[in-house]
N, C-alpha and C positions, 0 to 999 in steps of 0.2 A: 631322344624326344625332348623337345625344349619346350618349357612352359613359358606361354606370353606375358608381360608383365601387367596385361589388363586383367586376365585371369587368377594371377598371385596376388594383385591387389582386392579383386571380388573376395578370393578366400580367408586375406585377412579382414577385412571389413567384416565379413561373416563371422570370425572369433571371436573380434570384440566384441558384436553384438549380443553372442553367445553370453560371453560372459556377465554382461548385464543384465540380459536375461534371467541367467540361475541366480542372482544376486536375488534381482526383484523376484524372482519367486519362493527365494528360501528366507527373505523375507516378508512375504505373504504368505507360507506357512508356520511359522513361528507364532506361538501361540500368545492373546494380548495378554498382560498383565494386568492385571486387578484395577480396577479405576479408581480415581483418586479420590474421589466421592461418590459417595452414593444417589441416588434418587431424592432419599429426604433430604439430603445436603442442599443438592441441587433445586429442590422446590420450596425449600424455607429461605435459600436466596434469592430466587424471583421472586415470590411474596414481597419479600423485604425490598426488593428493588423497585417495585409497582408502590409499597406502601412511601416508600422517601420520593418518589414520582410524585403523588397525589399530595405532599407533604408542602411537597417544594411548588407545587401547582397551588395547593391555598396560601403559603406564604404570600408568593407572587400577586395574587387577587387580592390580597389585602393589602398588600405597600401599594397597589393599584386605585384600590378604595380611600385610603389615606391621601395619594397622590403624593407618593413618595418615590413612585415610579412613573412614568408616562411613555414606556415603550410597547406599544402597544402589540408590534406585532411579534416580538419574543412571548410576550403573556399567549397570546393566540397558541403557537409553536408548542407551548408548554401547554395549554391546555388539551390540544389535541393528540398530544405524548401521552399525557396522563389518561385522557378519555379511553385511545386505543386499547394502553397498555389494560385500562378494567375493563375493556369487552373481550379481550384474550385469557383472560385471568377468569370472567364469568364462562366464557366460552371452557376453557378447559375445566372446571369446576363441573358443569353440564355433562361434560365427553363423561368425567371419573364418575359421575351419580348416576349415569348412565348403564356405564359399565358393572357398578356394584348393582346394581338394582337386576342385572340381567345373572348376576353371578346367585343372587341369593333365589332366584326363581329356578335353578341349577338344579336338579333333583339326581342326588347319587344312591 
């Protein structure tokens, strides 16, 4: 019985596949390791990042006010960066006093 070479080539194509497969899967069971920061890491640098936003946004108004600056629409750009970035920043402030406030009404 003679195997066709359309059919020896399906079989191998199917190994390789295989093989990639268990690759990806025994790398999606490996378990993550510890992240590199934490939560407060991570939310005292957003802070910080929103606070040098609004920083660099009043800089900006004021070389504007001076007329030390005249480009008007980078100042816009930056004011609208900065505005977002503190309705994200109140907006998540909202979700967490939200959250605690539902946590201390928690009766155990």
């Amino acid at each position: 019985m003679m195997i066709s070479p359309l059919a020896l080539n399906a079989y191998k194509t199917a190994l390789s596949q295989t093989g990639a497969i268990d690759a990806t899967v025994s790398k999606s069971l490996t378990k993550p390791g510890a992240p590199a920061e934490g939560f407060g890491q991570m939310l005292t640098d957003s802070l910080s990042t929103v606070n040098n936003m609004q920083n660099e946004k009043n800089d900006m108004v004021e070389a504007f006010a001076a007329g030390k600056s005249q480009n008007v629409h980078e100042l816009m750009i930056n004011l609208q960066k900065a505005g977002m970035a503190m309705q994200m920043t109140t907006a998540v402030r909202g979700k967490v006093l939200e959250a605690y406030k539902e946590l201390v009404k928690m009766q155990f």
